[in-house]
N, C-alpha and C positions, 0 to 999 in steps of 0.2 A: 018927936016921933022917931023910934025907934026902925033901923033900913036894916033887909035882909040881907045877910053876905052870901054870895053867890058860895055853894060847897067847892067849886076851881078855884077862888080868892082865898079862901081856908087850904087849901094846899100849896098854891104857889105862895102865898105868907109863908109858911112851915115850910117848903123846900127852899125858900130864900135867905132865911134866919138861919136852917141848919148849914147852907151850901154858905153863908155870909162867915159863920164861927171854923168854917174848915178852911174857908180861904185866909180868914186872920191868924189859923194856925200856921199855913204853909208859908203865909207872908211874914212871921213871924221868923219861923226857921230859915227863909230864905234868907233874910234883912244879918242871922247869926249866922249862916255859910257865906255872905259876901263878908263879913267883918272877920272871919276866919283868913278866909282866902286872901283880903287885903291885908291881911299882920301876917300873910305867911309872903305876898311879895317884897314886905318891908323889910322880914328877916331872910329874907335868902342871901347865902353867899357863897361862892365858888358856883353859882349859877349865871348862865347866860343873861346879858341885858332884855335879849328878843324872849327866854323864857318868861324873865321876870316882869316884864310888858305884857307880854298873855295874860298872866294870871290877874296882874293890877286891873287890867281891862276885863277881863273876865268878874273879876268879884264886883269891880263899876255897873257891868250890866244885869247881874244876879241882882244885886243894890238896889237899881231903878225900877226893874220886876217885880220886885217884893213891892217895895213902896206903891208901887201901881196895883199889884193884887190887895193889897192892905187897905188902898181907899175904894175900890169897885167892893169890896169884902162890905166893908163901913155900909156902904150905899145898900147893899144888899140890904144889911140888918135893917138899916132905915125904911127900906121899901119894905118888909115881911111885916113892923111893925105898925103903918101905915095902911097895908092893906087889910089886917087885923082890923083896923078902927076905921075900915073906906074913908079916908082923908083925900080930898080930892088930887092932893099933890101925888100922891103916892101913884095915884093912874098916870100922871106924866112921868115919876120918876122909873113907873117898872116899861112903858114903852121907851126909854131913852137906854135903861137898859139892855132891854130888848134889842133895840137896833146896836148899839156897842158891841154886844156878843157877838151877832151876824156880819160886822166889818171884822170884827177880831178872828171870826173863822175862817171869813174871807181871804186876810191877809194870808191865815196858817197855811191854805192851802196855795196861794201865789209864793209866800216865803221860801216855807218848808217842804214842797210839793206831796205835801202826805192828803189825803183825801176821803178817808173810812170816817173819820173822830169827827173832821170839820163838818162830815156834810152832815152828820147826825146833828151836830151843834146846832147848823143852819136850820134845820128841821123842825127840831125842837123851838128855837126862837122864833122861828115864822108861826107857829102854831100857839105859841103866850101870845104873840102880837096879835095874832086874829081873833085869839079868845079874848084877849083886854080889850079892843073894838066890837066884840058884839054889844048889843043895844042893852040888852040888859047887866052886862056888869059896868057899861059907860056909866050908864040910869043909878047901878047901886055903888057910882063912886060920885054923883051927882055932875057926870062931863054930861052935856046933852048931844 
């Protein structure tokens, strides 16, 4: 028996797939501007030691950003294609999601004290999380 896909599950699929290929793009580039920035701390000379510690540190945490956008990237594609086929994991993997983004906007705005980008962030993920808990796309991922 063939289950209807709710027309919001055919969107956030497609805007997760697409938002999943642009984050592997940016995690990609980022992962090649850390391995820049680390071969340019290796070759500096006639530069400061505290310079060249910035930088080494600096392309260390570009590094670990990518890598970290690169697998939430992965997870994305996994979840868009999931929700495609309502596989029932794919309902716990786009609420795990969900919650991720909203501590991650969380942080931005305790970090970075910026406030416009995070709270739309926040908005937006509160609003998948309520539409993934209504009764009917729990039903057409078969969560009861």
């Amino acid at each position: 028996m063939q289950r209807e896909r709710p027309t919001g599950v055919t969107i956030l699929a497609i805007l997760a797939i697409i938002g999943g290929v642009f984050g592997l793009c940016g995690g990609g580039l980022g992962l090649l501007g850390g391995a820049i920035a680390g071969s340019g701390a290796l070759a500096t000379s006639g530069v400061s030691s505290t310079d060249t510690a910035a930088l080494a540190s600096d392309a260390g945490v570009l590094t670990a950003l990518s890598i970290g956008l690169l697998v939430l990237s992965v997870l994305y594609i996994i979840f868009g294609i999931g929700a495609f086929r309502l596989s029932p994991w794919a309902w716990t993997l786009g609420v795990a999601l969900g919650v991720i983004g909203i501590v991650f906007d969380v942080a931005d705005i305790v970090l970075s004290h910026s406030f416009f980008s995070p709270i739309i962030g926040i908005v937006i993920g509160a609003l998948i999380l309520y539409y993934l808990f209504r009764p009917n796309v729990r039903a057409a991922f078969q969560r009861a």
